[in-house]
N, C-alpha and C positions, 0 to 999 in steps of 0.2 A: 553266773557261777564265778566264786573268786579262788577255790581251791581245786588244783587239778591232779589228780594222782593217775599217772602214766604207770603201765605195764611195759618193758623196755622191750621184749622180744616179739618181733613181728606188727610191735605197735609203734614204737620210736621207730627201731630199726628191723630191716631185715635181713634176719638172719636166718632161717628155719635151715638152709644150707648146709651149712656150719652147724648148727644142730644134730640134723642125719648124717653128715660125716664124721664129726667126733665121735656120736654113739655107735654106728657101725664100727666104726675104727675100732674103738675099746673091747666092745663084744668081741671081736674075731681078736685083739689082742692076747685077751684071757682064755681064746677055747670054747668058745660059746659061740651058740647059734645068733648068727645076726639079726636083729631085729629090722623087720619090712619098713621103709619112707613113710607107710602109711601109719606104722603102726606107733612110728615116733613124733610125728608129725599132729598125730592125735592125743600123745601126753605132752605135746607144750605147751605149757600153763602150771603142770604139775613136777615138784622139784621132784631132781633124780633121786632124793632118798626114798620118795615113793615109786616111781615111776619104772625104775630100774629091776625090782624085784619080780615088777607087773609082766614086763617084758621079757623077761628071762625063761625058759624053756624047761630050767630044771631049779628047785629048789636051793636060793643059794644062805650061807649062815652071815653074819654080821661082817668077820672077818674079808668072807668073798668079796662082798658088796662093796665095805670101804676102798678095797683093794682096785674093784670097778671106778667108783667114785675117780679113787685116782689117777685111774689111766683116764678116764674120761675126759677131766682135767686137762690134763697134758696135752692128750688130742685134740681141745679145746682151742688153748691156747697157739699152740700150729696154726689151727685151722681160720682162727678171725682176725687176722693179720688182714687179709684181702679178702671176707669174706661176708663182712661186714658193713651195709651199707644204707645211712636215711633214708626213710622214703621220701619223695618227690613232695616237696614243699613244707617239710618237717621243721628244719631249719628255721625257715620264716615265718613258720606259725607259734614255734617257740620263743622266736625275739619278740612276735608283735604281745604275745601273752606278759613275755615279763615289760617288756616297755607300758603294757597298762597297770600293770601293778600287780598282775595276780599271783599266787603263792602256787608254784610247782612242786610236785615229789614226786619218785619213781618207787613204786612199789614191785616188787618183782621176786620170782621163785626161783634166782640164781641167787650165789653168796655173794655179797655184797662186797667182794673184794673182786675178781672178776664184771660185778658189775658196773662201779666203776670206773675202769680200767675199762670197759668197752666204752661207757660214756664216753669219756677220755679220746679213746681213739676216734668216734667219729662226731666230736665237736662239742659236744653236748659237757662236759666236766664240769662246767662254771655252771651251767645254767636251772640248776634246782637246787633251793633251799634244802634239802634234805632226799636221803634214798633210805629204803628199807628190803634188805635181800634176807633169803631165808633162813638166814644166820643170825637172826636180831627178831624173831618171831617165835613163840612156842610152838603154835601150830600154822599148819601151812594153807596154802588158799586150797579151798577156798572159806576156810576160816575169815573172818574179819581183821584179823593182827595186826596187819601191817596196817591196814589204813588206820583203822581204831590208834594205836599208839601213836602215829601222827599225829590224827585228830587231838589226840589228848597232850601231846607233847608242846604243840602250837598253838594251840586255846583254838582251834578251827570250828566256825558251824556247819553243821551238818548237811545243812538247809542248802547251803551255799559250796556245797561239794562234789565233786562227780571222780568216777574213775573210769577211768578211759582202758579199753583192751580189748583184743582180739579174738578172746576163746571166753568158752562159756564159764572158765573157772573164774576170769577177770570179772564177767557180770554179777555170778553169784557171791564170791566178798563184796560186791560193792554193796551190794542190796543187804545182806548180809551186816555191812558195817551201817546200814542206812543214811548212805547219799546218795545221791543221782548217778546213773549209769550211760557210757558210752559206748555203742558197740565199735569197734575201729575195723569197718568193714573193708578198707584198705591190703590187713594184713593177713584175715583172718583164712583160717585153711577150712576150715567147717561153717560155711555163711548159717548154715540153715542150725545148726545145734546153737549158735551165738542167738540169732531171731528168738526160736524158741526160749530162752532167759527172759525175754521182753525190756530188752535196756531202756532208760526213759530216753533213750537217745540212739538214732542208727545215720552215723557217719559215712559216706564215700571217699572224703579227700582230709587231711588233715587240715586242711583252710576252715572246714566248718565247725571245726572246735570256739574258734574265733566269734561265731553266733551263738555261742553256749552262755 
């Protein structure tokens, strides 16, 4: 493989954390029923413009949701100061990738301005040629968008492509945009829904990207 498109949450880093706490946080901000660890923990992969409404108890209109979005946000940002952090050997799998030459992106269903900015904070800001957050996608994963525009952006073969992630939405764009799939069993909260995808790849340690 020479093109590696990384899903950032839960596969770079872990954060799933920080995820359940900013959404809880926001829920009970606006008067709403909290939504369960399980129950959010099960939409990540899928951005809060969908995710949000799924979760929500009572019918909400455009105006509510934005309004959620933004608390969400906010408690976000509190919340990944310390909350945020690579997994165990990420780091050095990401140096040895680009020291051979390979061409990295981060593909991912957060906005690409928060994402980042989380880059950023745990090291990672230099080290991919390009990111695609769900602010630069028509449609969301598990659509193909985001890889596909890469692909096309950077004359990429296909052949020679995989994307790497932790939940079954990561699998199915990948197959979806048709390159090779990773499962990042490291991260993932649902091992058995990820299996079920059938990635051409099921990873335990980030080191084994390195054999891809």
């Amino acid at each position: 493989m020479d093109n590696f498109f990384f899903d950032f949450d839960n596969t770079l880093a872990d954060s799933s954390n920080v995820a359940v706490l900013a959404t809880q946080r926001a829920y009970t901000a606006k008067g709403l029923a909290m939504p369960t660890r399980e129950a959010i923990v099960g939409y990540m992969g899928v951005p809060i413009e969908v995710s949000f409404a799924k979760m929500a108890t009572v019918s909400l209109d455009d105006a509510a949701l934005e309004d959620l979005f933004t608390e969400f946000r906010k408690q976000y940002q509190r919340a990944e100061t310390t909350g945020i952090t690579l997994f165990d050997g990420m780091a050095a799998t990401i140096a040895e990738l680009n020291q051979r030459g390979k061409r990295l992106y981060v593909v991912s269903s957060k906005n690409s301005v928060p994402l980042q900015r989380n880059l950023n904070q745990v090291g990672l800001g230099q080290s991919f040629a390009a990111i695609s957050g769900s602010d630069m996608v028509a449609h969301y994963k598990p659509a193909p968008d985001g890889v596909i525009n890469l692909l096309r952006r950077f004359d990429l073969d296909t052949a020679h492509s995989v994307m790497i992630g932790d939940a079954k939405y990561d699998i199915r764009m990948g197959h979806n945009a048709g390159v090779a799939t990773a499962g990042a069993m490291w991260g993932a909260a649902d091992p058995m829904a990820v299996k079920a995808e059938k990635p051409t790849y099921l990873l335990d340690t980030p080191a084994e990207l390195l054999n891809l």
